[in-house]
C-alpha positions in Angstrom: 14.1 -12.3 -9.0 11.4 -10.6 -10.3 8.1 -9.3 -8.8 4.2 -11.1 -9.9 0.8 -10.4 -8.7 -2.0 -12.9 -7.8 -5.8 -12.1 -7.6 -7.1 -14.8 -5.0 -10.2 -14.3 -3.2 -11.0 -11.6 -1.3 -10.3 -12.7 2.6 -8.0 -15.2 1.3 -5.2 -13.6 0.8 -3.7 -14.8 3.9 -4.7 -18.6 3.6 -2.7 -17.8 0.0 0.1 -17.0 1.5 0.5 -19.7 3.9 -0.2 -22.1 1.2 3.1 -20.7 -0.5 5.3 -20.3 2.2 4.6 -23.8 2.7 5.5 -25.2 -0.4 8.2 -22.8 -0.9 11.6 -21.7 0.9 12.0 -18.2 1.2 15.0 -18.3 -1.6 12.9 -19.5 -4.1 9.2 -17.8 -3.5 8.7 -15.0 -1.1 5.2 -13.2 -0.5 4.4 -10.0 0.5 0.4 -8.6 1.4 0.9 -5.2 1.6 -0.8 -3.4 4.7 -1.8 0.3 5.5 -2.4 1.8 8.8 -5.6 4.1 9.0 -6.8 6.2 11.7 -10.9 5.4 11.8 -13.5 7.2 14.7 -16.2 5.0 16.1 -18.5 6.6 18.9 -16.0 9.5 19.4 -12.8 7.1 20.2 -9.8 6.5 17.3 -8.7 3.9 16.5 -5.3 2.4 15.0 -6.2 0.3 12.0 -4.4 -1.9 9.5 -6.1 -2.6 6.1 -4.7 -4.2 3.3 -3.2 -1.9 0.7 -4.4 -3.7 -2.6 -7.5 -6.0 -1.5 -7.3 -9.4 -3.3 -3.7 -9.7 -4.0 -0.9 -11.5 -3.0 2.5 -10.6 -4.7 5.2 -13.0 -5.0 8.7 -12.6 -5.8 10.9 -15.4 -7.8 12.2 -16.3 -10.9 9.0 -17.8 -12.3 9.2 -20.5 -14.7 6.7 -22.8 -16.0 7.4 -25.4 -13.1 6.7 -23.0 -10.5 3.6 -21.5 -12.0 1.9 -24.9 -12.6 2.4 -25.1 -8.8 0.8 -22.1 -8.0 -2.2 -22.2 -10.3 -3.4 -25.2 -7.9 -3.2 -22.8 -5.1 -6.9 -23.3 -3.3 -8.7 -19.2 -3.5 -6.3 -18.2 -6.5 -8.7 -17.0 -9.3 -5.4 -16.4 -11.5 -1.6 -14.7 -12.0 -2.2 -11.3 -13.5 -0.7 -11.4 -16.9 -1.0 -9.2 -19.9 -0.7 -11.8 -22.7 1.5 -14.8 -21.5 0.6 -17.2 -18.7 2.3 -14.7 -15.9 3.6 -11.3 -16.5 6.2 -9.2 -14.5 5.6 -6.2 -12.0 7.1 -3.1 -13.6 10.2 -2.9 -11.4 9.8 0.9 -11.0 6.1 0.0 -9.9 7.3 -2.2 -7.5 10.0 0.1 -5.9 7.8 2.5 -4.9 5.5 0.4 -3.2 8.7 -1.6 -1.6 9.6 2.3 -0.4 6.4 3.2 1.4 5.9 0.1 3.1 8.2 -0.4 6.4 9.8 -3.7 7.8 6.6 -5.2 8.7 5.3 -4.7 5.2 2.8 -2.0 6.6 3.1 1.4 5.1 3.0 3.4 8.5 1.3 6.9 9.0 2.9 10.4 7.6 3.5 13.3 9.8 2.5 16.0 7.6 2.1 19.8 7.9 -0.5 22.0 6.2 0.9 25.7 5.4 -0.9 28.0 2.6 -2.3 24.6 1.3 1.3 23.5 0.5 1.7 19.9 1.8 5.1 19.6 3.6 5.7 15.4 4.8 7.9 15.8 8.1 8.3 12.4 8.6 6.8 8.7 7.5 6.6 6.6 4.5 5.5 9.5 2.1 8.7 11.9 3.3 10.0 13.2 -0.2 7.1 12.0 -1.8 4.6 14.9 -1.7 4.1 15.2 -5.2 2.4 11.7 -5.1 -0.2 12.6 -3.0 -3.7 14.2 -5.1 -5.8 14.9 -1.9 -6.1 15.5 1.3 -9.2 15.0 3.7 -8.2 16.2 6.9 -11.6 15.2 8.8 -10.4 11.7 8.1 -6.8 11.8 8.2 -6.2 10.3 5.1 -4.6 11.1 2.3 -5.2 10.0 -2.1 -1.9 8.6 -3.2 -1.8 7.9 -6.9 0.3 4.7 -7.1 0.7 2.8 -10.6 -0.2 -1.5 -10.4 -0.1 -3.2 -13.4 0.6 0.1 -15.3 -2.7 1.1 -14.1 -2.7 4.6 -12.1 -4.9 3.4 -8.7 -5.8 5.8 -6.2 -5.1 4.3 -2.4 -6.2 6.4 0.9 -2.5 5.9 2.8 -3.0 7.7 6.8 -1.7 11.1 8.1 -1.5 12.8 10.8 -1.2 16.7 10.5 0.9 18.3 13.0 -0.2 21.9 11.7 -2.5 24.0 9.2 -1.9 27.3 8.6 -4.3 28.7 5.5 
């Protein structure tokens, strides 16, 4: 089974995939939203938040056929099944990996432990652990850091959460 992508309406992704796992069993369609966690400060207190990792899409993953795809395109807040010249076009497996990799059981890519030394970024533990050379940025005020992940073969920046255990410059 291979891996699609639907834009739907932004705040609808949800109602999307309730709609699908209703008219499909999990052996023939299965969804996935993925989720990030965020650390965010309001009034002086953080705060544990989950965010959706790529806003307006829903990915599925089946064997898509025509059948199933006149189905879906009558799915109510679908604006359309990405494609790049067909009706529907695969995920690049290797795309698809990666994201599969950072995202946990729950399909929410968790926070990364992460120490700072000489500006050399060093993952301890978490979703980006062996993955340092992914990451482009760091803003430690926030506690985020700029992950360059490929959608669509399109690179796309995504803030993922940290939490840095130490900083030595």
């Amino acid at each position: 089974m291979e891996w699609y992508a639907l834009f739907v309406e932004s705040g609808k992704e949800e109602e999307v995939q309730k709609w699908l796992d209703f008219h499909f069993d999990k052996e023939t369609l299965c969804s996935l939203i993925p989720k990030r966690c965020l650390r965010e400060k309001k009034r002086g207190i953080s705060y544990r938040v989950c965010k959706k990792l790529f806003p307006g899409y829903v990915f599925i993953q089946t064997d898509m056929d025509f059948n199933k795809y006149k189905v879906i395109k009558k799915i109510p807040g679908l604006i359309r099944v990405l494609n790049t010249g067909t009706y529907y076009s695969q995920i690049n497996p290797d795309e698809m990996s990666l994201i599969l990799r950072l995202l946990g059981d729950n399909a929410v890519i968790d926070l990364s432990r992460i120490f700072v030394l000489n500006s050399k970024i060093l993952v301890k533990d978490g979703p980006l652990y062996g993955m340092e050379g992914l990451i482009k940025k760091l803003n430690k005020h926030t506690n985020r850091a700029k992950v360059q992940l490929n959608f669509m073969n399109e690179p796309r920046m995504v803030d993922l959460g940290i939490e840095i255990l130490h900083k030595v410059d």
